[in-house]
C-alpha positions in Angstrom: 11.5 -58.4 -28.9 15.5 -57.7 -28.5 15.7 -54.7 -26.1 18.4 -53.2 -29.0 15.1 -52.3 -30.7 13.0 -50.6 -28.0 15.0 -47.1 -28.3 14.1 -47.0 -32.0 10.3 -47.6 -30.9 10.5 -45.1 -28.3 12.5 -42.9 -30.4 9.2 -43.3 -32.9 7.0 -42.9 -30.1 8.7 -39.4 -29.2 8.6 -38.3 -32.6 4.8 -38.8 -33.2 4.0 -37.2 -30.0 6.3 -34.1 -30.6 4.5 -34.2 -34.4 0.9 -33.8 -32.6 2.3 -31.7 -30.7 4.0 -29.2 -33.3 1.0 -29.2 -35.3 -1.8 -28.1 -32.2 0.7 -25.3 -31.8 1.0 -24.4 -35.1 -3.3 -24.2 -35.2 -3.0 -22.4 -31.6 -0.8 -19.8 -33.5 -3.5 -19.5 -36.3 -6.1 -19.0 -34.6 -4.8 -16.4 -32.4 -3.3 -14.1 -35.1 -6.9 -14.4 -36.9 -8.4 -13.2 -34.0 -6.4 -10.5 -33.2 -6.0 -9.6 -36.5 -10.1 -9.8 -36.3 -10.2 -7.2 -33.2 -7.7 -4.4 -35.1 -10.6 -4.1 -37.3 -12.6 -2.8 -34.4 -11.7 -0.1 -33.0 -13.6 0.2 -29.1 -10.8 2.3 -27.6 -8.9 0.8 -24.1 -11.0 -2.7 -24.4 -9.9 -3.0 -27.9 -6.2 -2.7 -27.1 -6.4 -4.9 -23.5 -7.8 -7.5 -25.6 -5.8 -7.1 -28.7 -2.6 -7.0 -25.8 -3.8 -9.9 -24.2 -4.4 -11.8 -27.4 -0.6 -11.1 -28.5 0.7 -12.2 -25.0 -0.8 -15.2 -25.7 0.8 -15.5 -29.4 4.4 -14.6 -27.7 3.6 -18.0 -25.6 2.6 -20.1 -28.6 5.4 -19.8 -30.4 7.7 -19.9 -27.3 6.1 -23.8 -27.1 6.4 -24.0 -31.1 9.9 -23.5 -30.8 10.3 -26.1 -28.0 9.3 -28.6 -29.5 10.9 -27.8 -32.7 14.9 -28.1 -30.8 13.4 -31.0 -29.0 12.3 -32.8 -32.5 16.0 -31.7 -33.4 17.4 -33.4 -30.5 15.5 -36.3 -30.4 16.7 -36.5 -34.4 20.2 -36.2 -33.2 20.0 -39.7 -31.9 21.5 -42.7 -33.7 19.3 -45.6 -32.3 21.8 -47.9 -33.4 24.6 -46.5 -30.8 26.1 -49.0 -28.5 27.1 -47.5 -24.8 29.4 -48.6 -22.2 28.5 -45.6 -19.9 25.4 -43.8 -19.6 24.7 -40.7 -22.6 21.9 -39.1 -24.3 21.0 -41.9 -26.3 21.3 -45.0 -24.0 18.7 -47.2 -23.2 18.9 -47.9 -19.1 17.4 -51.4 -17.3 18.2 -51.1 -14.0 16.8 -53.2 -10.8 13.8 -50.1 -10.5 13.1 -48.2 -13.4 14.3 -48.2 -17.4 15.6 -45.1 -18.8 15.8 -43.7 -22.3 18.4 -40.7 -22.1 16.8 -38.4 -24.7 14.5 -35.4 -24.2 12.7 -35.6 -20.8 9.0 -36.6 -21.6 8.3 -38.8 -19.2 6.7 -42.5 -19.0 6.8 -44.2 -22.5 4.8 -47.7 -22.9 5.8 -50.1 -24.8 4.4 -53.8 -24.5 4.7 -54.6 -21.2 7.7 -52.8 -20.8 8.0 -48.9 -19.3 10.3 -46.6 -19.9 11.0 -42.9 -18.9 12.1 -40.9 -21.8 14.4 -38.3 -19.2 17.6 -35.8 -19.9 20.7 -36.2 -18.7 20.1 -32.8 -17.1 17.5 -33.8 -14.6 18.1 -35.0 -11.3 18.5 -39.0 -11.6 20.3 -38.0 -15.1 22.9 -36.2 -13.8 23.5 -39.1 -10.9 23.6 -42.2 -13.6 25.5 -40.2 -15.9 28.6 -42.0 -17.4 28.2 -44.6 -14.9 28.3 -48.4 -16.1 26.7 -51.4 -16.3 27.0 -53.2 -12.9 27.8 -49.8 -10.7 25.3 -48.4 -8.2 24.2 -45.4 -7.2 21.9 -43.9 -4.0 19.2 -41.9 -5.5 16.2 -40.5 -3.0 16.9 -43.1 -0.5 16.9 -45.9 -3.0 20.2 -47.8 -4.3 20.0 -48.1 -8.2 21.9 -50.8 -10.1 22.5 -50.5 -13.4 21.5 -54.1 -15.0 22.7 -53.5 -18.9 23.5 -50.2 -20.9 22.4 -50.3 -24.6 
């Protein structure tokens, strides 16, 4: 497989995860408000409005997460798989002598094949070190030297 192609797999592979993702927190959401809509049909005094309380707190949270993972779908869209990179921006496909990086959203280890990636943002720590560097530099990250192999 040409390596060109991984980032619209992993791309894919993001996608459906954020998708499965969305959707449990839009049934989280659902349930909740039918159960707390349930409990303002009772009416039991303090316990009624802890629980009721407690049941919105954990609404607020839900769609916190919904919302997430709706600007992280939105990012992710953002990203034209077909780029080419000379330095290293959200969107480039990393192979370096330790680890391969995707510069998208930060998930995390992504299979593919054989291959592994880590889907990571240019915001965390080993993002913000190989940012807009190029192929062939080098960088010292947590007592390790990184070279940067090919940039796609």
């Amino acid at each position: 497989m040409k390596k060109e192609n991984f980032k619209i797999q992993i791309i894919e592979q993001l996608h459906q995860i954020l998708c499965e993702r969305e959707r449990e927190a839009e049934k989280a959401i659902a349930e909740i408000t039918l159960s707390r809509d349930a409990d303002s049909k009772s009416s039991a005094g303090d316990k009624h409005e802890t629980s009721r309380a407690m049941a919105q707190i954990e609404l607020d949270k839900n769609e916190v997460q919904f919302q997430k993972i709706k600007n992280l779908k939105s990012e992710l869209l953002q990203i034209n798989p077909q780029a080419q990179h000379q330095k290293i921006e959200t969107g480039s496909l990393v192979f370096t002598n330790c680890e391969n990086y995707f510069f998208s959203i930060g998930y995390g280890k992504i299979i593919l094949g054989e291959q592994v990636f880590y889907a990571i943002s240019l915001a965390s720590p080993i993002g913000k070190a190989l940012h807009k560097k190029s192929k062939g530099d080098n960088i010292q990250f947590q007592e390790r030297e990184i070279k940067i192999l090919e940039i796609y």
